[in-house]
C-alpha positions in Angstrom: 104.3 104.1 103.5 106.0 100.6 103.1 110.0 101.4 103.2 112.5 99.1 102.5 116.0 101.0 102.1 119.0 98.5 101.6 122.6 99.7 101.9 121.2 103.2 103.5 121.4 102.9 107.0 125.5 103.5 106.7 124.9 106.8 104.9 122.5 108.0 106.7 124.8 107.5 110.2 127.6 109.3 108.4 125.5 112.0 107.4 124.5 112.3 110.5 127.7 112.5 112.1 128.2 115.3 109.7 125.4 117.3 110.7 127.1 118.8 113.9 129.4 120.2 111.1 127.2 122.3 109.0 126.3 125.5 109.5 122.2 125.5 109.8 120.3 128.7 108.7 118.7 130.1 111.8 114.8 130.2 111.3 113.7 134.0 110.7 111.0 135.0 113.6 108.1 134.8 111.1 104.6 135.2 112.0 104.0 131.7 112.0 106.7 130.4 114.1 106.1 133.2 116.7 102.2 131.7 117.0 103.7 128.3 116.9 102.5 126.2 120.2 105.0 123.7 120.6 103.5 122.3 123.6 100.3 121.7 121.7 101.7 119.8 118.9 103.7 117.4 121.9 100.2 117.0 123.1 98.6 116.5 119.8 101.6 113.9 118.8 101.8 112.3 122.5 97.7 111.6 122.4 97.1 110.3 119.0 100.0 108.0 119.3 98.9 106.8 123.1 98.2 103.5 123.8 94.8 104.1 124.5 94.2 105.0 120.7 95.7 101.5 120.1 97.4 102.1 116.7 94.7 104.3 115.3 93.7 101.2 113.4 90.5 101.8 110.4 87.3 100.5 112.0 89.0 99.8 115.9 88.0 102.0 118.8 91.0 103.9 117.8 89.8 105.3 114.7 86.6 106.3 117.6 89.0 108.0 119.5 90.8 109.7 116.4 87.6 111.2 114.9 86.5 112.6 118.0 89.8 114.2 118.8 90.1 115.9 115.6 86.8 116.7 115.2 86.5 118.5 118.6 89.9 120.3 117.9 88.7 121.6 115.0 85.3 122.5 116.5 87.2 124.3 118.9 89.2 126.0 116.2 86.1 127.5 114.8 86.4 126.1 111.5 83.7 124.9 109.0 82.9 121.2 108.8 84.4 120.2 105.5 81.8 117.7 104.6 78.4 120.2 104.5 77.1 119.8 107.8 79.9 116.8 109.2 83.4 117.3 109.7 83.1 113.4 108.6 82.8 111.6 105.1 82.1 107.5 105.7 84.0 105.6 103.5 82.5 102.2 102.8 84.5 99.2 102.7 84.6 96.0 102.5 86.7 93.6 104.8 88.1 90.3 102.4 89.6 87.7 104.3 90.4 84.8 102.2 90.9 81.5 103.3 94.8 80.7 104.0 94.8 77.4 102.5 95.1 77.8 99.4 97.1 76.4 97.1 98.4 77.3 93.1 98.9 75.2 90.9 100.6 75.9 87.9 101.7 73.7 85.2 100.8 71.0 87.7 103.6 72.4 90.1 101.9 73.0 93.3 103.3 76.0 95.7 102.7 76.9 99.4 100.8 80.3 100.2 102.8 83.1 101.8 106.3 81.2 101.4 106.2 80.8 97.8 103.5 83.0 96.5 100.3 85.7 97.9 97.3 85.6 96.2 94.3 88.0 97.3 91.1 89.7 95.1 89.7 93.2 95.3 86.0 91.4 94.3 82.9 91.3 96.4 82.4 87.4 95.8 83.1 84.1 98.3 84.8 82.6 95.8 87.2 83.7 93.0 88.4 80.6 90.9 91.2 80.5 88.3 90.6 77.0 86.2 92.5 76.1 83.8 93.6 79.4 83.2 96.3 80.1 80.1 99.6 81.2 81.7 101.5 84.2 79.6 104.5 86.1 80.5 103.6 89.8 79.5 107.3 91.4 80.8 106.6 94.2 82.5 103.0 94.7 81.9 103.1 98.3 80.3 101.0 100.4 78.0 102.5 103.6 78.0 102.2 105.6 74.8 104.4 108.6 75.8 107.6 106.1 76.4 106.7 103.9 73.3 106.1 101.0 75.0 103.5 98.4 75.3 103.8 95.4 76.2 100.1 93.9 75.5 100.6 95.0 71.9 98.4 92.9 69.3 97.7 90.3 72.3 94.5 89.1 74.1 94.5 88.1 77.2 91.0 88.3 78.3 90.6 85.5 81.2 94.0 84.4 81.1 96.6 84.8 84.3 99.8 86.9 82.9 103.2 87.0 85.1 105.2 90.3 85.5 107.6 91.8 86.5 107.9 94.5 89.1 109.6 98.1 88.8 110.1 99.3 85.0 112.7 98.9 82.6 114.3 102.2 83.3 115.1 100.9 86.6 116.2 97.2 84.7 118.2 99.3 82.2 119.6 102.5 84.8 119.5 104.3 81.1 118.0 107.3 81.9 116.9 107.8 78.2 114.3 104.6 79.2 111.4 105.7 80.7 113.1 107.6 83.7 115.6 105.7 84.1 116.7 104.8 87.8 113.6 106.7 89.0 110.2 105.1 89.3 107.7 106.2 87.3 104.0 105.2 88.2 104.1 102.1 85.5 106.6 100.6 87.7 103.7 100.4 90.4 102.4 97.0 91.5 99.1 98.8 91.9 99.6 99.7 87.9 100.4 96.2 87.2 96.9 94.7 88.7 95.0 97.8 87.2 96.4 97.6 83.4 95.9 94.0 83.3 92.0 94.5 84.5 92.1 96.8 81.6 93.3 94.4 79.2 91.0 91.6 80.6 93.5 89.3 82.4 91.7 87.2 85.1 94.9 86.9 87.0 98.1 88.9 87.7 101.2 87.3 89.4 103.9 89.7 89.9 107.7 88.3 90.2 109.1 90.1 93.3 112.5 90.6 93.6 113.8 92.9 96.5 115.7 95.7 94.9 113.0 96.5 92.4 110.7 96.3 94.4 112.2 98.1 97.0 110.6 95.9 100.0 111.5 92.3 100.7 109.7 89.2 100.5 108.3 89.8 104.1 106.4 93.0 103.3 104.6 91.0 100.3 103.6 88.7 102.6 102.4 90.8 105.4 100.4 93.2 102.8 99.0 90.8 100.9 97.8 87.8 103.7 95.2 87.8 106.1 92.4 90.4 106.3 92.6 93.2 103.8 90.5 96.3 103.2 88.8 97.3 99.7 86.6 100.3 98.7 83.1 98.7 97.0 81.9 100.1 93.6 78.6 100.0 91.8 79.4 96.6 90.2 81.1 95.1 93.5 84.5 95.6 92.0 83.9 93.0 89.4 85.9 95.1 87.1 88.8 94.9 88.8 91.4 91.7 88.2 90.0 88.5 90.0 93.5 87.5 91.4 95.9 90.0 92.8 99.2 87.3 93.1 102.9 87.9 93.8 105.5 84.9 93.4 108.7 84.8 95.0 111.6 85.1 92.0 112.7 81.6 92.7 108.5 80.2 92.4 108.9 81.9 88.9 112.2 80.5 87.8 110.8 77.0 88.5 107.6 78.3 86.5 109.3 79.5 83.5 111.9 76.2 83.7 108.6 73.6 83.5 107.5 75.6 80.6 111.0 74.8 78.7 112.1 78.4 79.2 115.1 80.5 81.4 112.9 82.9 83.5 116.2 85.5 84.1 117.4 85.6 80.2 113.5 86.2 79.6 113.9 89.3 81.9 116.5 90.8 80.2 115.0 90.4 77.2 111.8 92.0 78.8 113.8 95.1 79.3 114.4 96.1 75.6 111.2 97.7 73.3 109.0 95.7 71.2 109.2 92.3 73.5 106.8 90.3 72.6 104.5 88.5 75.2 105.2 84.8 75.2 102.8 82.1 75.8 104.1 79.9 78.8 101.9 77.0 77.2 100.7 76.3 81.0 97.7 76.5 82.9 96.9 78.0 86.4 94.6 77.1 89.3 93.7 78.4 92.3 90.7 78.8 94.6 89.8 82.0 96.7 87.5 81.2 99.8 86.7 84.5 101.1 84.8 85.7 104.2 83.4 89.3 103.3 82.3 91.7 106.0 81.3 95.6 105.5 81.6 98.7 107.4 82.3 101.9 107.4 85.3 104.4 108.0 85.6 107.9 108.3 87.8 110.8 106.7 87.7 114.2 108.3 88.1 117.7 106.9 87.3 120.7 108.3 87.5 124.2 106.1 88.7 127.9 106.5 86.6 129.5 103.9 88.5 132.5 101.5 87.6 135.9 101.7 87.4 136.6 97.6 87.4 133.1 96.0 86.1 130.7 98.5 85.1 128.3 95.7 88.8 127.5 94.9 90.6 125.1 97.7 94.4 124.8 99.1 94.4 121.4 100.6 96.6 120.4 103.5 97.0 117.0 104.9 97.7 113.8 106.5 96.6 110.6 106.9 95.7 109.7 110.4 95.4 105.9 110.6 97.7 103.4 111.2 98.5 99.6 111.7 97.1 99.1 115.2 98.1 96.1 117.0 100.2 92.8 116.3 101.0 89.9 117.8 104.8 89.6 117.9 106.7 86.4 119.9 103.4 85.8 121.5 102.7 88.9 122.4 100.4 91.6 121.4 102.0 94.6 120.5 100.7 98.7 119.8 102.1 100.2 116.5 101.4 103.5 118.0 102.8 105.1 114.2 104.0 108.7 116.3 106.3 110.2 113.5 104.2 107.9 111.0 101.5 110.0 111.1 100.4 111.6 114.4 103.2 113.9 113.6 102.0 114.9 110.5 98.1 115.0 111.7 99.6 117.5 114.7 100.9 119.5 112.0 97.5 119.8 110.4 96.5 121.0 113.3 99.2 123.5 114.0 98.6 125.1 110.7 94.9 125.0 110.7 95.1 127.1 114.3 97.3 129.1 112.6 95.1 129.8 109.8 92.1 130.1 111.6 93.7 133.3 113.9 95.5 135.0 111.0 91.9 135.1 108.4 90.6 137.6 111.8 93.3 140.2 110.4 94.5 138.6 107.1 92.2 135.8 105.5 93.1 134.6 102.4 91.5 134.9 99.4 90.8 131.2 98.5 89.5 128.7 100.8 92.0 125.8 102.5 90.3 122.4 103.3 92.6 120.6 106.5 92.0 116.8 105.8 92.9 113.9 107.6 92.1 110.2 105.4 91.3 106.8 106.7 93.2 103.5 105.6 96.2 105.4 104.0 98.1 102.6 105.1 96.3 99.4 103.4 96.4 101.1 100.0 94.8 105.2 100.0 91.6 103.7 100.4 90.5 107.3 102.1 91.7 109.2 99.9 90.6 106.9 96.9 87.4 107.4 97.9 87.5 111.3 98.3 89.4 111.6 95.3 85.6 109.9 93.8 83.6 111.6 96.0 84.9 115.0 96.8 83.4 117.8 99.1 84.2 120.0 96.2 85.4 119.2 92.3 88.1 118.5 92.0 89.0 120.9 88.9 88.5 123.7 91.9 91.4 121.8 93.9 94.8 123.8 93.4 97.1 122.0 94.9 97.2 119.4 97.6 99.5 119.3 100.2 100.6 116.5 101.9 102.6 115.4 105.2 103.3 111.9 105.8 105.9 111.6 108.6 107.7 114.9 110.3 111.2 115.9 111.1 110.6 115.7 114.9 114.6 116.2 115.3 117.2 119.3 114.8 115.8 121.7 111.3 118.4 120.9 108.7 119.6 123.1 105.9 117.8 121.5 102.8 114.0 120.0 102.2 113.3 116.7 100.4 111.5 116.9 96.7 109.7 114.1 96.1 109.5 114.1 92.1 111.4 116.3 89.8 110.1 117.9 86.9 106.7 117.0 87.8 104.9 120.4 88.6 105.4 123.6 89.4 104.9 123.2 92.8 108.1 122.3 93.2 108.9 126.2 92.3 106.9 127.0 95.2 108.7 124.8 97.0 111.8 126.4 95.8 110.9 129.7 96.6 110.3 128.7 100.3 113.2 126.9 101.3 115.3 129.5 99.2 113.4 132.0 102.2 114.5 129.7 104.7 118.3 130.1 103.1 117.5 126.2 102.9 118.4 124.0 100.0 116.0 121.3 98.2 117.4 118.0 97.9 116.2 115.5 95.4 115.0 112.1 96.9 117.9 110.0 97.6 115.6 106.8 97.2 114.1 107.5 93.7 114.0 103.8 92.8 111.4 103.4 95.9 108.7 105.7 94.2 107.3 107.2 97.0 105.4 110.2 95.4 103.5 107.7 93.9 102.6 106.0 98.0 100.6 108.4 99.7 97.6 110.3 99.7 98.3 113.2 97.1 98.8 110.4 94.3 94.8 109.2 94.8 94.2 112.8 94.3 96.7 113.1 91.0 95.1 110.9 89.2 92.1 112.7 89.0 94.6 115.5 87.6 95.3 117.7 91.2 98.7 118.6 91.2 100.2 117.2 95.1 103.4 117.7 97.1 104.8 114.9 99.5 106.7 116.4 102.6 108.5 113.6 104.1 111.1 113.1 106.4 110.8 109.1 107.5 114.5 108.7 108.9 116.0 111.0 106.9 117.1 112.6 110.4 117.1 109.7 112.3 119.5 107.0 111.3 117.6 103.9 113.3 113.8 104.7 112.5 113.5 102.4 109.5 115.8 100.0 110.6 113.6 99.9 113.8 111.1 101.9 114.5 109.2 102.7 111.2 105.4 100.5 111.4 107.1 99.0 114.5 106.3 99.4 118.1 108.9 101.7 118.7 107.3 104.3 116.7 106.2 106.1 119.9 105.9 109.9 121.4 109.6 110.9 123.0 109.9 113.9 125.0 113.6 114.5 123.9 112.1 114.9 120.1 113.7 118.8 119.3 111.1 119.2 117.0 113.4 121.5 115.1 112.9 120.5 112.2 108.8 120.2 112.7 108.9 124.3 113.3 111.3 124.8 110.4 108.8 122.6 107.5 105.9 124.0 109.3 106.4 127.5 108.5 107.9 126.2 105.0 104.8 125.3 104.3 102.7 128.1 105.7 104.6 130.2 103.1 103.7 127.9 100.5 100.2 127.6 101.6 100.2 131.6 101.7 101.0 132.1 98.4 99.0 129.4 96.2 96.1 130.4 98.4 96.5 134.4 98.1 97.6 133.7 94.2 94.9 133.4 90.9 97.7 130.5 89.6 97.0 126.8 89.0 100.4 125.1 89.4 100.6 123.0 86.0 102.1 119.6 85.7 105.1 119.9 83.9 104.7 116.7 82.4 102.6 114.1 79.6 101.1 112.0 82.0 96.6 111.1 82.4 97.5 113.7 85.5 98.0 116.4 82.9 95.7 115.2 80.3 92.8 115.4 83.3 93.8 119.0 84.5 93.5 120.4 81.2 89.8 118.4 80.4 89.4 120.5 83.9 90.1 123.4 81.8 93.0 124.1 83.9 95.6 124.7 80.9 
């Protein structure tokens, strides 16, 4: 998950400080915390984090390392292999790496690539050229019916290169009566931005990044969006996806917006209200991509526990095992190991999935639960893209999918994160766990960051399966992000408590328990293409 959390650092040391003060529930002696191997989940964390995995990077000899550990473990475990015959699924992709010298020109002001703006494509092709391409400023690129807004209303912009802006205007306005206000919904997405415009026809999509919408700074753009990036490959090579995936740095689109006659920050205010209307910047663009194109394969793994009365209906519990492998840093190469982010989650997979696999010998469950572990979470949920198009089983059988992406590996707290509010009733599930715990839920402190919408579950969601994110990425540890999180630091420690990793562990046994012993299918609670595709599922 990319993190940037500004001003949060402070509160998070003096919440800290104020943990030795509260009162924390003592976790009941339940079945699963008394079959809990502590020792194996070190060894599970302390291996896939080694340096001989080398950063568990997609298509390295770490990702060779990583399938063979977890598919011996669950060989070992005596659990089905998830994929018919294979505890592996290959996911085909496509390795872009597009010349660094290029150059955009717009209006016939020329600006630098990776200082002033990114620019990258998603399209099988050597070259993807923007010439003489019209230049309009669509605000914040939105077609969303249920909030009454749409911003490409009555225009055409069918191989034209539009500018917008990032976040939505909830977050612009902070009125919670527009859209959701200082929460990010999915339109706020730059991933939304590039796939409504591909929609509408734009060529081109040049998003204006600013760092507290976005969440990230400047830095992040650039690193995600130069150099070598990974793509799944459709039928038609991606060619229905936008040719040019851009991002300009606020000041490259003031100087835009002022050589078209115009004031680029009034325009953004005015972007904020309903019914703005598109305007024209009367500008052309140019830009060449030269791209080297390589293919290979990846791997997801899944292994599966069938159910004793409905094994046709699947619990899904996960975690993504790659990460960012290694970087060259003052000279030096160095191993993004990526411990709590996510061998600790993958070593919870694993705990559960032993614990599973012993309790079905006494108590099985009635429906089946698939333990999954994607590829390439981290360049974009290219793994779980592509299971979420090519499942093992349809997704309309899928009740819920469960997701961990980063453990508590300090002291258990009293409360659990909730990712979302209002979203589905799995969050009553999760209620009724913690509430067993004598543990509170906490809403996400961050919800301008959007994270339910930046890991695995949401590739799943949008073909209408209701997800839960359990996160905990320094919400116990007040110097991860500021350095450790997808930085070398990120390594195995043996004074980790792991606390808190027995404590969400068994909260999500429970959980798991019940949706898998239950006949319910947790509903979204609400409008969204997530509902309107569980209920073409006929899951009403």
């Amino acid at each position: 998950m990319i993190i940037t959390w500004e001003k949060v650092v402070k509160n998070i040391i003096l919440a800290t400080s104020l943990m030795a003060t509260i009162s924390l529930p003592v976790l009941a002696e339940t079945a699963f915390v008394q079959s809990l191997d502590l020792a194996q989940y070190r060894t599970d964390v302390k291996t896939l984090a080694s340096d001989a995995f080398g950063g568990r990077a997609p298509l390295s000899e770490g990702e060779t390392l990583t399938l063979d550990y977890l598919v011996k473990a669950f060989k070992d475990m005596g659990l089905k292999p998830g994929f018919g015959d294979s505890y592996l699924q290959a996911a085909p992709l496509a390795q872009i790496s597009a010349d660094q010298n290029m150059q955009l020109d717009i209006g016939g002001l020329k600006f630098a690539n990776g200082s002033e703006f990114t620019a990258r494509t998603q399209r099988i092709a050597e070259t993807v050229s923007l010439n003489k391409s019209d230049v309009v400023f669509v605000g914040y690129g939105i077609n969303a019916p249920e909030y009454g807004w749409n911003d490409y209303k009555g225009l055409d912009v069918k191989g034209k290169t539009v500018i917008v802006l990032v976040n939505d205007p909830g977050f612009a306005t902070q009125d919670p009566a527009v859209f959701k206000g200082n929460a990010m919904t999915y339109y706020g997405r730059w991933t939304y931005k590039y796939e409504e415009a591909a929609r509408q026809g734009a060529e081109a999509v040049f998003i204006v990044h600013e760092t507290a919408p976005a969440a990230y700074g400047w830095g992040v753009v650039q690193n995600s969006n130069t150099g070598t990036k990974f793509t799944l490959v459709d039928a038609k090579n991606n060619q229905g996806q936008v040719g040019v995936m851009g991002w300009v740095q606020h000041e490259t689109a003031q100087k835009i917006f002022t050589k078209a006659g115009l004031d680029f920050d009034t325009l953004k205010q005015q972007a904020a209200k309903p019914n703005f209307k598109a305007i024209p910047l009367k500008l052309s663009a140019q830009l060449t991509l030269n791209n080297k194109i390589e293919r290979a394969e990846s791997h997801n793994v899944a292994a599966l526990l069938p159910g004793k009365t409905r094994p046709d209906e699947v619990v899904m519990m996960h975690a993504h095992w790659d990460h960012l492998g290694t970087v060259i840093e003052g000279g030096k190469s160095e191993i993004l190991n990526g411990a709590v982010d996510n061998a600790s989650g993958v070593a919870g997979v694993l705990a559960l999935a032993r614990y599973f696999k012993q309790q079905a010998k006494t108590a099985p469950l009635d429906r089946s639960v698939l333990f999954s572990a994607f590829t390439a979470e981290e360049t974009g949920l290219i793994g779980a893209q592509h299971f979420a198009q090519h499942p093992s089983v349809p997704t309309k059988n899928i009740v819920a999918f469960l997701n961990i992406d980063g453990m508590n590996v300090n002291k258990g707290v009293d409360y659990i994160l909730r990712y979302g509010e209002g979203v589905s009733e799995l969050e009553q599930y999760l209620d009724k766990a913690a509430k067993a715990q004598e543990r509170s839920v906490k809403a996400d402190p961050r919800p301008q960051n959007g994270l339910m919408f930046r890991s695995d579950h949401f590739a799943l969601a949008q073909q209408g399966v209701p997800g839960l994110l359990f996160m905990s990425l320094g919400d116990t540890d007040p110097d991860y992000i500021a350095h450790k999180y997808h930085k070398p630091a990120d390594d195995y420690d043996l004074s980790w408590n792991l606390g808190g990793v027995s404590q969400d562990l068994d909260l999500i046994a429970s959980m798991i328990t019940s949706l898998a012993n239950s006949t319910d299918w947790p509903h979204w609670l609400e409008s969204s293409d997530f509902k309107a595709k569980r209920e073409q599922d006929g899951r009403k």
